[in-house]
C-alpha positions in Angstrom: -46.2 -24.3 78.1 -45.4 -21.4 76.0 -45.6 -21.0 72.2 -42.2 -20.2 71.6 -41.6 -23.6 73.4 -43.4 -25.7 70.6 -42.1 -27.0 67.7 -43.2 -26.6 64.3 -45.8 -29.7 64.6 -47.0 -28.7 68.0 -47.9 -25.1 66.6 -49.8 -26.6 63.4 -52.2 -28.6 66.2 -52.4 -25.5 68.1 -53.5 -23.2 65.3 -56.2 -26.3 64.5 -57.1 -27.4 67.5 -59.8 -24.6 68.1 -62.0 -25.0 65.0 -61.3 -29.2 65.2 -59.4 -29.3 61.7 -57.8 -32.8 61.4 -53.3 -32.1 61.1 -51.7 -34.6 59.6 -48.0 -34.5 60.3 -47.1 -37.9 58.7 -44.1 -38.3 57.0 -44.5 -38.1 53.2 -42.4 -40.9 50.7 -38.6 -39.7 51.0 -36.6 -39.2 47.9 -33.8 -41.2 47.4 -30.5 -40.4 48.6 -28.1 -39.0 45.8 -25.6 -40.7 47.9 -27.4 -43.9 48.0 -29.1 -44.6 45.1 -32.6 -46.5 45.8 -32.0 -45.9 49.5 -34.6 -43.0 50.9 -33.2 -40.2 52.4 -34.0 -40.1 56.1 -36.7 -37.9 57.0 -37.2 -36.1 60.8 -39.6 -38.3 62.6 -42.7 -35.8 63.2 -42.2 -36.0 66.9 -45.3 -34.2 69.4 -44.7 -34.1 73.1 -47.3 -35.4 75.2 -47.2 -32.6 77.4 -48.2 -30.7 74.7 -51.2 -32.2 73.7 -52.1 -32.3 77.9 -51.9 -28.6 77.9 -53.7 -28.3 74.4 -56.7 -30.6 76.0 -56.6 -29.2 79.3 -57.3 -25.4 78.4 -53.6 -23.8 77.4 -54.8 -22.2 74.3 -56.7 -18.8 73.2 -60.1 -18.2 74.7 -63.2 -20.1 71.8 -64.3 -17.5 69.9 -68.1 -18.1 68.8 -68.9 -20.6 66.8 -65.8 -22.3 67.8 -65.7 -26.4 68.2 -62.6 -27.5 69.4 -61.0 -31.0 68.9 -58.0 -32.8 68.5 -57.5 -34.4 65.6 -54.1 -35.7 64.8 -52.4 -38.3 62.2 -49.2 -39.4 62.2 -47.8 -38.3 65.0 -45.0 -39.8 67.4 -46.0 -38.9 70.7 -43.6 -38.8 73.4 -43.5 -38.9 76.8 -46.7 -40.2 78.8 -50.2 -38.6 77.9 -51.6 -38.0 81.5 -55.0 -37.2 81.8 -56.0 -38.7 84.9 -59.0 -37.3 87.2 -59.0 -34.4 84.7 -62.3 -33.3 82.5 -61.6 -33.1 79.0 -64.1 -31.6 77.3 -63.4 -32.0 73.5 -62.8 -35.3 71.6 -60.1 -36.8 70.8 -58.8 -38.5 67.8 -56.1 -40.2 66.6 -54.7 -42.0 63.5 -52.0 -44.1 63.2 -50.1 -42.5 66.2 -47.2 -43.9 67.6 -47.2 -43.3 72.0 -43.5 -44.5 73.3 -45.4 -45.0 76.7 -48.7 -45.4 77.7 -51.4 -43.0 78.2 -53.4 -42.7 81.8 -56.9 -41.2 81.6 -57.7 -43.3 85.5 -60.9 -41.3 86.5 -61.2 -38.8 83.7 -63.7 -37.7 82.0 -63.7 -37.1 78.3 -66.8 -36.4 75.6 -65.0 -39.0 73.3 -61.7 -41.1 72.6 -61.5 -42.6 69.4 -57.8 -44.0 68.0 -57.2 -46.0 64.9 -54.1 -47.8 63.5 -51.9 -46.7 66.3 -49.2 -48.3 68.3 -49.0 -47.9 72.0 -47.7 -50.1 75.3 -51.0 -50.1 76.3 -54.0 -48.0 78.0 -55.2 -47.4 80.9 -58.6 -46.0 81.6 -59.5 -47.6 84.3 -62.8 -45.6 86.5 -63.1 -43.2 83.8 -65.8 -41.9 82.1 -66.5 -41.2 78.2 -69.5 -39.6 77.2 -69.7 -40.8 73.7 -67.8 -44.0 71.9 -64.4 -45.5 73.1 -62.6 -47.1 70.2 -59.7 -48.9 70.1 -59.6 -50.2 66.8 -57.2 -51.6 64.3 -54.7 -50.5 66.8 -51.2 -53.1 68.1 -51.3 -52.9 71.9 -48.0 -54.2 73.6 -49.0 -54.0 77.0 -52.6 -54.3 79.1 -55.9 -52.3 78.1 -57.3 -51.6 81.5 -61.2 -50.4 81.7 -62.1 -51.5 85.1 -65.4 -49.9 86.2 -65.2 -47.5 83.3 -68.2 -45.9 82.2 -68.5 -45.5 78.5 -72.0 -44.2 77.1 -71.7 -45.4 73.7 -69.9 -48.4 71.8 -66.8 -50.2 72.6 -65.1 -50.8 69.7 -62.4 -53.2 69.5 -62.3 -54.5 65.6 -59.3 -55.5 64.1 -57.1 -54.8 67.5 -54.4 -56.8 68.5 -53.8 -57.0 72.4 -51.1 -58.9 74.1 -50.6 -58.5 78.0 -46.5 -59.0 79.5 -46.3 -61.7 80.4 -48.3 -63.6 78.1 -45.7 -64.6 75.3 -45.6 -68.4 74.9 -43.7 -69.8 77.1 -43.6 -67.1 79.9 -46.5 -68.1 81.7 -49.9 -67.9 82.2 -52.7 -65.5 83.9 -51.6 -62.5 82.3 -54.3 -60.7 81.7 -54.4 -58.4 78.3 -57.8 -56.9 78.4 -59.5 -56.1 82.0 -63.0 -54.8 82.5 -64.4 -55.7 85.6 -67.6 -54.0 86.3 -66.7 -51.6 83.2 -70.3 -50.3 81.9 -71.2 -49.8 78.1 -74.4 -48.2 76.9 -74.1 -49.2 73.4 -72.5 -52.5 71.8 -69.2 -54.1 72.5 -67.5 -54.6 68.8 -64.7 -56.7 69.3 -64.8 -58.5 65.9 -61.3 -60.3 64.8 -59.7 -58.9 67.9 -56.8 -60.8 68.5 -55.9 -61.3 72.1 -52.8 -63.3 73.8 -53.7 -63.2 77.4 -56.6 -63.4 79.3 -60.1 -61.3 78.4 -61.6 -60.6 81.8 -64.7 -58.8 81.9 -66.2 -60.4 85.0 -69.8 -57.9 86.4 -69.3 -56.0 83.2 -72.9 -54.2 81.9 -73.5 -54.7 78.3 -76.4 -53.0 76.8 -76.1 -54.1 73.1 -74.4 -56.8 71.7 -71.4 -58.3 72.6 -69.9 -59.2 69.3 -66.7 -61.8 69.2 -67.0 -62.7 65.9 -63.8 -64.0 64.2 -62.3 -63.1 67.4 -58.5 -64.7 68.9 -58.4 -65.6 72.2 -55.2 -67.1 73.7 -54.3 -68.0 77.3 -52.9 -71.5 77.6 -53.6 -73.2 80.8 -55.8 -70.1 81.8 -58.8 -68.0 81.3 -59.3 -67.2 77.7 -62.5 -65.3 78.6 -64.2 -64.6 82.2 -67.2 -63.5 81.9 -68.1 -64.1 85.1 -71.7 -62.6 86.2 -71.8 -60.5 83.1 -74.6 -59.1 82.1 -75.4 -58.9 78.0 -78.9 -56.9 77.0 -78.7 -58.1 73.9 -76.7 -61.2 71.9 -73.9 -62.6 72.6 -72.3 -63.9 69.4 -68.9 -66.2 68.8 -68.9 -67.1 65.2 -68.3 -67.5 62.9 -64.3 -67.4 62.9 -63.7 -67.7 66.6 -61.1 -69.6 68.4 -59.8 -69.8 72.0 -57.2 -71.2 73.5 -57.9 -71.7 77.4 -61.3 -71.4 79.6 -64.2 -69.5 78.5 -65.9 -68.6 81.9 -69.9 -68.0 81.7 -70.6 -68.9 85.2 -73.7 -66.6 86.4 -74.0 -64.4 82.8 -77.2 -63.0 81.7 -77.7 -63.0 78.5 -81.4 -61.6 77.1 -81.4 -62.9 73.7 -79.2 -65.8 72.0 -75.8 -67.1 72.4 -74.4 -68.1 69.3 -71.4 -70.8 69.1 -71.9 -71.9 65.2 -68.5 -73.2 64.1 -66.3 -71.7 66.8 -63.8 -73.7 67.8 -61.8 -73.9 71.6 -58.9 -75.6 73.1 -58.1 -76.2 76.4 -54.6 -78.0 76.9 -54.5 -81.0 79.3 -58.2 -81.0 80.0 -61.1 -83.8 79.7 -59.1 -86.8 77.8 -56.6 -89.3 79.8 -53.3 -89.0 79.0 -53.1 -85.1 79.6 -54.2 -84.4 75.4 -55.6 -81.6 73.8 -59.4 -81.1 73.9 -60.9 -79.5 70.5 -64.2 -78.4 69.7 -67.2 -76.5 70.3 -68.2 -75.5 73.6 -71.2 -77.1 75.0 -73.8 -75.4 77.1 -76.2 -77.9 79.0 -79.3 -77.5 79.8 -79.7 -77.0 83.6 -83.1 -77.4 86.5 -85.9 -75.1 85.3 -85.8 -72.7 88.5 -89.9 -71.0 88.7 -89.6 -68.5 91.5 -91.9 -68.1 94.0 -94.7 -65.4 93.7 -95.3 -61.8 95.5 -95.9 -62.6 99.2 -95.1 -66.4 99.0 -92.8 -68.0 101.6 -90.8 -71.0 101.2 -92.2 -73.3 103.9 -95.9 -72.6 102.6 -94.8 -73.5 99.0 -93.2 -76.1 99.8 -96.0 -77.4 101.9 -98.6 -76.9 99.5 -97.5 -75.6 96.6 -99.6 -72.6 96.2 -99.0 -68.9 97.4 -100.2 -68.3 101.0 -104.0 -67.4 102.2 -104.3 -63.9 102.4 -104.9 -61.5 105.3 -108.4 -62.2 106.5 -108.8 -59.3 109.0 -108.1 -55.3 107.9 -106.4 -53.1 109.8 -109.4 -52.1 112.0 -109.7 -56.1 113.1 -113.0 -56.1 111.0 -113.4 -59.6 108.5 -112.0 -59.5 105.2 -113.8 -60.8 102.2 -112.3 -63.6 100.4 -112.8 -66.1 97.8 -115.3 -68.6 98.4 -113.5 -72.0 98.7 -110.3 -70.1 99.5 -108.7 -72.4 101.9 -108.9 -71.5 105.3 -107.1 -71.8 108.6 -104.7 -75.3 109.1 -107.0 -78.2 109.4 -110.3 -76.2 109.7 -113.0 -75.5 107.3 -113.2 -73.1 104.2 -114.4 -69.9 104.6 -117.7 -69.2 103.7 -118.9 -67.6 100.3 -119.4 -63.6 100.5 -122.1 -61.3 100.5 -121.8 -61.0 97.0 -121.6 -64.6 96.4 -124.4 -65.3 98.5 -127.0 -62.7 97.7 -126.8 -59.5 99.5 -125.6 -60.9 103.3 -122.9 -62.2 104.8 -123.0 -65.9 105.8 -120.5 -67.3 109.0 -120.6 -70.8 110.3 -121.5 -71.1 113.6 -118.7 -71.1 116.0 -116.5 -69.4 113.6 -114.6 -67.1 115.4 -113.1 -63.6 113.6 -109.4 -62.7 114.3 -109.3 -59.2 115.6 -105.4 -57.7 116.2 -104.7 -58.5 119.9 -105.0 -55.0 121.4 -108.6 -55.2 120.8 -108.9 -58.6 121.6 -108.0 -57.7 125.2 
């Protein structure tokens, strides 16, 4: 894209973009129309093509000078078109305040240093396989359609405060299963922050890596007759935390988590139409977890059958690789019905003691 083919806007984000100075091209208070007393005078909407910012991000401006540290920073902005950045490498941050996107933008298997919007509007995101280097927020933003991390790869914190999600689909009365927020396998080095995130659809995160905390406090969660939240085999470093303030509205899946430290339910609240009272009502309350079978695994070396049998791991190896005998604990017990073996040379003063008829195992090549 040419210069002479930008517009005013476009050109002030140009000029910035190489030294990362923040251009705000929001629309100041209009003054009222002499026409139209108390009535604003309309204003032209500060419109940037998303082609434009593609190009800007994907190299189409004058060689860095030193010292350079290009970034996009932008406010204000409506962005049209779609923002496709998919399987690219993007190698300066973005962000963006209160932006307006008319469609919504694809970063599928890209790979960016850091992608950070706040206050914006957009039908959605899709980032699903990519890879961020530093934080991915997504916060105080109005998301009409799906936010799609699946196996993503984000090196820092997921931030989701103060975001409002809803999937197609997942308007009462349309049905449900819609699912608003997927992150299957999706990977996050830092915390997930996804405090009084509001969320009509389902929240599926199923085989997600969390290495902080996974923060849901005053959190919204509605899916009617589906899965509120599937956290199906996910895996939490650090806690996992519901109140206070949180609600759900459908089935909060923890079948198979991990979770390393605490899970914290303290005064949230969950309904789940239709489910667990006669007469098809409304259950309302805390969720419960129940304590389970202690499970004690078995140790190094140990097979079932033997610790089943007798509880304890199995004898060791009583020959060495050269068929000689092997040392071992006196009162060790010894073969299947036969008798101990016999204390060792250390145990019995300087020699080596063997009942008679005691016979030592050698490997069977030498035995011949």
């Amino acid at each position: 894209m040419r210069i002479d083919e930008l517009n005013a806007c476009e050109r002030r984000l140009r000029d910035a973009f190489p030294q990362g100075h923040r251009v705000d091209v929001s629309r100041p208070p209009a003054p009222p129309d002499p026409a139209s007393p108390g009535i604003p005078a309309a204003l032209p909407d500060p419109v940037i093509r998303a082609d434009a910012l593609a190009a800007l991000l994907l190299g189409a401006h004058a060689e860095p000078a030193p010292g350079d540290r290009p970034a996009l920073r932008l406010t204000g902005a409506h962005i049209t078109g779609r923002l496709d950045l998919g399987f690219t490498d993007v190698t300066a941050p973005i962000l963006l305040t209160d932006c307006r996107f008319d469609e919504a933008p694809l970063l599928r298997g890209a790979r960016t240093r850091q992608l950070v919007m706040r206050d914006c509007t957009l039908p959605g995101l899709i980032a699903d396989t990519a890879q961020i280097d530093g934080r991915l927020v997504v916060s105080g933003c109005h998301l009409t359609g799906p936010l799609v991390l699946n196996r993503t790869q984000i090196n820092g914190e997921l931030d989701l405060r103060d975001t409002r999600i809803g999937a197609p689909g997942a308007a009462p009365g349309a049905g449900a299963g819609a699912e608003a927020i997927s992150a299957i396998h999706a990977q996050v080095a830092g915390d997930a922050l996804c405090t009084n995130l509001v969320v009509e659809g389902a929240f599926r995160l199923s085989g997600a890596s969390i290495e902080g905390e996974f923060d849901l406090e005053g959190a919204s969660l509605r899916a009617p007759g589906a899965n509120a939240l599937d956290a199906y085999h996910v895996r939490i470093a650090e806690d996992l935390t519901f109140h206070p303030g949180f609600s759900a509205e459908g089935r909060i899946i923890l079948t198979g988590a991990t979770v390393a430290a605490a899970i914290g339910f303290c005064g949230g609240p969950a309904e789940q139409p239709g489910r667990h009272r006669p007469g098809g009502g409304r259950r309302h309350g805390r969720p419960q977890l129940r304590p389970g079978p202690r499970t004690q695994g078995r140790r190094r070396g140990e097979t079932r059958r033997h610790a089943h049998r007798h509880g304890t791991q199995p004898p060791r190896r009583r020959t060495d690789p050269q068929g000689r005998h092997r040392p071992v604990p006196a009162g060790h017990p010894g073969p299947r019905n036969g008798p101990p073996h016999p204390p060792t040379d250390r145990q019995s003063g300087g020699r080596e003691q063997r009942p008679t008829g005691h016979a030592v195992r050698r490997p069977g090549h030498l035995a011949r």
